[in-house]
N, C-alpha and C positions, 0 to 999 in steps of 0.2 A: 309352203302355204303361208301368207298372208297374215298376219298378227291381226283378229279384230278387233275393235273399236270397243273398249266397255260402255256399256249403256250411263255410269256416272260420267264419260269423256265424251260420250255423244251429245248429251244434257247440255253439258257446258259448249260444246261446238256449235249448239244450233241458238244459245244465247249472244252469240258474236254476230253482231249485224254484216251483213255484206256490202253493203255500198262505202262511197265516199261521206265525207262527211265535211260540207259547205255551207258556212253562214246559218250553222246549228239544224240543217235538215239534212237526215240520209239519203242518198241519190244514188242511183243503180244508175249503169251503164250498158250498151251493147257490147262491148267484150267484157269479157272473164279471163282470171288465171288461177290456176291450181294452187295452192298452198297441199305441202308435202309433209308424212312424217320421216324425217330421215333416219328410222331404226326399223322401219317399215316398207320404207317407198311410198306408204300407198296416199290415196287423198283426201286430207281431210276437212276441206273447204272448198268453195271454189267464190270467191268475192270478185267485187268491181276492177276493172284495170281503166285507170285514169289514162285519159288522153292531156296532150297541150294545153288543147282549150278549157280542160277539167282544170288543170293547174292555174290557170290566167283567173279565171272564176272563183276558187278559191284564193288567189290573191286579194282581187276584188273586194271580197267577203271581209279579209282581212286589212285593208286598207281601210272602207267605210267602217269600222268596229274602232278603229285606229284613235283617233281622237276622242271617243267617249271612255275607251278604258283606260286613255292614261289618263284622263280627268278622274277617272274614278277613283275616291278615298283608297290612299294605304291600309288603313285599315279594313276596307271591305275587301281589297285583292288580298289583304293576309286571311280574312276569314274564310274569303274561297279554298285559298293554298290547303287550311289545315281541313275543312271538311274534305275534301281530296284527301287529306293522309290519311283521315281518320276512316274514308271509305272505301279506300284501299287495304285498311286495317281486319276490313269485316267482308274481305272479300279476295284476303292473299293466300287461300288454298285453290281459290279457282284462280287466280291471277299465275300462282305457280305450276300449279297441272297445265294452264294453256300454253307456257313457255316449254314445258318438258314436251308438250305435244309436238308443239313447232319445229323446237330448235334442237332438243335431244339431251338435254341434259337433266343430268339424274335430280329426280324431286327432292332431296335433300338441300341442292346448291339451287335451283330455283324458288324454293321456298328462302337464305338466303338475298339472293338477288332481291325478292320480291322487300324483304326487310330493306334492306342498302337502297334500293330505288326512293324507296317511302320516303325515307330520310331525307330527300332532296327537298319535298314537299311540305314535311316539317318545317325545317334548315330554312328554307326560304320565305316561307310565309311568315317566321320570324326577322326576319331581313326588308322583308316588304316595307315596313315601318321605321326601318332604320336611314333610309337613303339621308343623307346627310347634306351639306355644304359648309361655307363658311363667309364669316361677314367680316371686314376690319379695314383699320385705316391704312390707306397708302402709304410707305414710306416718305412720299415727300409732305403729306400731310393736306395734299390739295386732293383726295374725294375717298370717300368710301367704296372698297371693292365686294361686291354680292358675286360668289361662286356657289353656281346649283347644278342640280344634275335633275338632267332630264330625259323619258325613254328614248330609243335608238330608231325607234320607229316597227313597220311591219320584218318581220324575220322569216327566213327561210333556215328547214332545218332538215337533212338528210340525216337519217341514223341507219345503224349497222345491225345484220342480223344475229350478231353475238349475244346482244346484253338488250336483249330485246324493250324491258322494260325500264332500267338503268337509265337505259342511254337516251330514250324517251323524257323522263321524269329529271335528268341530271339535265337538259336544256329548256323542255317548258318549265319548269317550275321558275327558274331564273327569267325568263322572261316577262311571265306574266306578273312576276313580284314586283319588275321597274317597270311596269305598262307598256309592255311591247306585244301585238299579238303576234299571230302565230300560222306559217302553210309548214306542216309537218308531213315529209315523205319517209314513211316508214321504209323497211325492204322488204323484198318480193317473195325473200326465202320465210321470213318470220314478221310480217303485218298483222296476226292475227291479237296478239299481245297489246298493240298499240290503240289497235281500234277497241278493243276492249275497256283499254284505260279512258277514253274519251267517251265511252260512254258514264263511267264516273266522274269523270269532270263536269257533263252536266248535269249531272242528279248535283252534283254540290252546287250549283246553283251557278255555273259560268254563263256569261251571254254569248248568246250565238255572234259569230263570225269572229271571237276572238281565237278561237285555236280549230284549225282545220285539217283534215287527214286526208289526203291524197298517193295513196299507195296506187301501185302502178308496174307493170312487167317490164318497161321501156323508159327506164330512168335519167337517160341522157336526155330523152327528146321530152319529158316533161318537165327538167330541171332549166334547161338551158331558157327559154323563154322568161322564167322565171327568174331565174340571174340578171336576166337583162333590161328586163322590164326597170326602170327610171324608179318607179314608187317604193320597189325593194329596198333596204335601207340595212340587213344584216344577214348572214348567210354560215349558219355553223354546218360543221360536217366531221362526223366520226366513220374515220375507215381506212382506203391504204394509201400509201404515200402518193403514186402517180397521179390516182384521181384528186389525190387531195392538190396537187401540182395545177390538174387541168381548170377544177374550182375554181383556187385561186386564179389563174388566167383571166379568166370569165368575169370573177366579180372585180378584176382591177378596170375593169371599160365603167364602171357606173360607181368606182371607186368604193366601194362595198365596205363594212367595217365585216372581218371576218373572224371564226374560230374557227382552227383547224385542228382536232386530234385524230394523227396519224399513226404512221405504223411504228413498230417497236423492234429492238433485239437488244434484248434487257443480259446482263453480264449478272450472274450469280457468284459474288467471289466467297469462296471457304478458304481463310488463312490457315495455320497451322495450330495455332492456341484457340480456334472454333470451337463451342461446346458442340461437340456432333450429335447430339441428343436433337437440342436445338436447329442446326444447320440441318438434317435434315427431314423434320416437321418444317422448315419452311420453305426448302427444296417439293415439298411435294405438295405444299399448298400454292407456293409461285408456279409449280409445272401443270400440275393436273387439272386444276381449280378448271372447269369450264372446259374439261377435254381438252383444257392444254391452248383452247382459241378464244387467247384475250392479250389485247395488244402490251398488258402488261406482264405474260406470262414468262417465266424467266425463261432464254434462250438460247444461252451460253453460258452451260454448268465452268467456272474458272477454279479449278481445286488446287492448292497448294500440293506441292509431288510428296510430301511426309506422309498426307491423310487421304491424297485421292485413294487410294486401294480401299480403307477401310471404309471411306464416304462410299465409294461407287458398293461395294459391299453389302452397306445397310440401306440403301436408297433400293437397289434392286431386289431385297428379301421384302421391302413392301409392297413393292410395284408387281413384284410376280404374285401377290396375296391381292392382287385389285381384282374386282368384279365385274365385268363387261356384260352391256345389256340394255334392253330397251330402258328408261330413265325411271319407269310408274314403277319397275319391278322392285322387292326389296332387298336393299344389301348393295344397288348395283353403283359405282363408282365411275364407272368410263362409261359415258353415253357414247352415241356416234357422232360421227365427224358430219358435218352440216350435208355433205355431196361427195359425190365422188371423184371430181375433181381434189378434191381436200384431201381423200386415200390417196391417189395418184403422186400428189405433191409431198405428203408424208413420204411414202415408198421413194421415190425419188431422191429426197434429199439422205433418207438412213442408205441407199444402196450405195449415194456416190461416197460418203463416208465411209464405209464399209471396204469399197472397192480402193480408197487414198491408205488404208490399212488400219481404223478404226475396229476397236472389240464388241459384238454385240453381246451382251450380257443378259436380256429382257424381253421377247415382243420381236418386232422388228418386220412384221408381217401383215397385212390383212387381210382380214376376218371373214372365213366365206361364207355365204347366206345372204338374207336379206336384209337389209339395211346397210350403212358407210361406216363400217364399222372397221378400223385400227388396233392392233394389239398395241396398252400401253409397251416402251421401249426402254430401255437404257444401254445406249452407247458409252466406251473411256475407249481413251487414247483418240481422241478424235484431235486428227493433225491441221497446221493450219495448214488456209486454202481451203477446205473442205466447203461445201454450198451450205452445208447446217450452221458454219460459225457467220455466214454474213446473212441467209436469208430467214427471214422470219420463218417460223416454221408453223403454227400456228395448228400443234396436232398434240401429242400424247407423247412425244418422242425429245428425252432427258439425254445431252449429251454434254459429255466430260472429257475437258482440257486440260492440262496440269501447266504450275509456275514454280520459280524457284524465288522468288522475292520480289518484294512491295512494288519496286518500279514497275516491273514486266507483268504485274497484276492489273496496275492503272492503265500501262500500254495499251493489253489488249484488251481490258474493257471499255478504253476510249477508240478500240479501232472499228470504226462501225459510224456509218453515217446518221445512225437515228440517236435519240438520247434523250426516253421516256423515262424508263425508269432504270435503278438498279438496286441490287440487294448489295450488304455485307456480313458476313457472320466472322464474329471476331470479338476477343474478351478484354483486348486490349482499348481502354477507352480514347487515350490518344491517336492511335490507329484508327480507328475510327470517325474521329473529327478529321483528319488530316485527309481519308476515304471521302468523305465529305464535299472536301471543297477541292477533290481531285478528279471526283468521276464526272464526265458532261451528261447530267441528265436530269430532267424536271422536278424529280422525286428519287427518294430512296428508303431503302426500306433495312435498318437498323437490325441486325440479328430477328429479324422478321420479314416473314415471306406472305405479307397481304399489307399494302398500304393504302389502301382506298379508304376513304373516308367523307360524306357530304359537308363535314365541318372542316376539310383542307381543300386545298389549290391543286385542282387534279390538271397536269399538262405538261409539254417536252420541250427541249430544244434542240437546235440542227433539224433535222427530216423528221422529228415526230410530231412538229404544228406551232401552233399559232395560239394563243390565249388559256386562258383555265377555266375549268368550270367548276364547282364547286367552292364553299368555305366564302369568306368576305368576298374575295375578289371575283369571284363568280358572277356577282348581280352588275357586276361593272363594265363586264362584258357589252350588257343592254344596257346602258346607261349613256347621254354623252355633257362632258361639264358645257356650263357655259358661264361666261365672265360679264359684267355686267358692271359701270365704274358709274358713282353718283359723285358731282362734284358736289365738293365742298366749300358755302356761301360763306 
């Protein structure tokens, strides 16, 4: 039977507009697509599905908006920014219930979320005001140099159905701070979150056609026009490596300024002088956080062979004490997996581990009933070669490898073609600077298993992207210099 809809989740369901939203008015469409809850199945919307020419139009929107907002005073784009944070502040119980609706994750880490998005909003609208340049004389002494920075122009922006609000609020917000507007295509799995947010962007007083929403079931054929179109001038995108590959392809014909964050398979090393207390509170903050589906979720447990037994130990006496269940209920820790392809791919990578001679300790199964729901896992002894140490796994499912020393720790946390993030836990301070500047990856996270932050430089290198988003360098994304030489009479 059917989990119903509470009457406070119907409330909030039927205050989410359904249409696109183009040049600041809502616009319905002749198709529709479902939005799902996935601890349910069942449907709990059904909104507009953009076409092409939906897309072209909202460019449009954003093109003519183009030149009056980046004229507009920094200080009026930072005062927009902050009544956005601040009305997101008075409206982040419903902004969190509609993300646990959507996407399945328990109200505790959505509510969360809803905090960390905000941030972006704050973070940048004090930034708005900061864009900088600089003046001075040439070194030969024949003219002064004037370097400014100026917006990137209209931006295209695909986000992912993980971090539904996040990942929204960590690329507008930077754009609209350096006067770039905005064609935002939410996803098809979780759009409800976004269109929500944009109806508070215009209560805080944004002008129509600077930031537009064009969600849509067919996101290749509304993207690509878009890419292509000449007027486009920036093109971010949060999701997985291949598409992030074909993106890029796309935006190099019209030479596009791009950000790309891709996918991840993060290296969790425990040395042997690890506070285990510590290592694993952040073992299970880097794995579980978000069902375990976040590109920075750790994805290769790396345990020195002294302490793997007692880590894999204390990590599975929590994991078997988690709570599974629709996300509103209370106490519940493990929401479900987004679909069930997402089961599928879990069960797949623990079986082929399983079956290379890997120990399940935890889980290892999915959940039968309704909704996509995974038992959290912990796997040890998982050998290489196994598909869980190279492919993202992007589930609930903690697997453990064992080393015998420093080098063979670096080895096999640089063997992997992505390099977002990595953890280390270790009490050893030298070890740890030396970890540093040995792991290839954009970020890392210090005897701590959560590195995000809107006051740092969120981004990877190798296969996990292209540019940062948040912290200083964030707004520079949207920004481009220009040099400018006055001679000297």
């Amino acid at each position: 039977m059917t989990t119903q809809i509470a009457p406070v989740e119907q409330e909030l369901l039927d205050r989410v507009p359904t249409g696109l939203f183009i040049g600041g008015e809502w616009v319905q469409t002749e198709r529709t697509f479902d939005v799902h809850d996935p601890s349910t199945g069942a449907v709990i919307r059904s909104i507009a599905d953009a076409t092409p020419e939906d897309g072209i139009r909202a460019l449009d929107a954003a093109v003519a908006a183009q030149d009056a907002w980046a004229a507009t005073p920094p200080r009026t784009r930072s005062d927009i920014l902050r009544r956005a944070f601040d009305l997101v502040q008075a409206h982040k119980e419903d902004l969190a219930l509609l993300m646990t609706l959507e996407m399945g994750k328990p109200l505790a880490e959505a509510r969360g979320e809803v905090a960390y998005g905000g941030e972006f909003l704050r973070w940048f609208s004090e930034e708005a005001v900061r864009i900088s340049g600089r003046y001075g004389l040439n070194p030969e002494g024949t003219g002064r140099m004037v370097v400014s920075q100026r917006p990137v122009g209209p931006s295209f922006f695909i986000t992912p159905w993980n971090f539904p609000f996040a990942m929204a609020t960590r690329k507008i917000a930077p754009a609209l701070a350096a006067g770039c507007t905005v064609v935002i295509k939410p996803p098809a799995l979780t759009p409800l979150t976004t269109i929500f947010f944009t109806t508070l962007l215009e209560e805080a007083g944004l002008p129509k056609g600077v930031v537009n929403v064009v969600q849509t079931s067919r996101s290749g054929a509304l993207s690509g026009p878009i890419i292509a179109d000449p007027r486009l001038r920036k093109l971010s995108f949060t999701g997985s490596t291949p598409v992030g590959q074909r993106l890029i392809e796309q935006a190099a014909q019209g030479v596009l300024r791009v950000s790309m964050e891709l996918g991840g398979n993060a290296p969790f090393v425990v040395f042997e002088d690890a506070d285990l207390d510590k290592a694993v509170e952040g073992a299970l903050a880097a794995k579980f956080r978000n069902i375990g589906q976040a590109c920075t979720a750790a994805n290769r447990f790396i345990v020195h062979a002294d302490v793997a037994e007692e880590f894999a130990r204390r990590v599975t006496e929590r994991v078997q004490a988690m709570k599974v269940g629709r996300g509103t209920e209370e106490g519940v820790t493990i929401g479900p997996l987004i679909d069930s392809d997402a089961v599928d791919k879990a069960a797949e990578l623990v079986g082929d581990a399983v079956d290379r001679g890997a120990r399940l300790l935890a889980g290892g199964t999915a959940i039968e009933g309704e909704g996509t729901f995974y038992a959290p896992t912990v796997l040890t002894d998982v050998v290489a070669g196994s598909a869980i140490l190279k492919e993202e796994i992007f589930g609930p499912v903690l697997a453990i490898a064992t080393f015998r020393d420093e080098a063979e720790a670096v080895r096999l946390a640089n063997d992997t073609e992505y390099g977002l993030v990595s953890y280390v836990f270790t009490e050893d301070l030298q070890r740890g600077h030396r970890m540093i500047d040995a792991l290839e990856t954009g970020m890392m996270g210090l005897n701590v298993g959560v590195v995000s932050n809107a006051a740092a430089p969120f981004g990877g290198v190798k296969q996990s992207g292209i540019g940062r988003e948040g912290g200083f360098e964030g707004i520079h994304e949207f920004l481009s210099t220009k040099y400018t030489l006055i001679p000297v009479d």
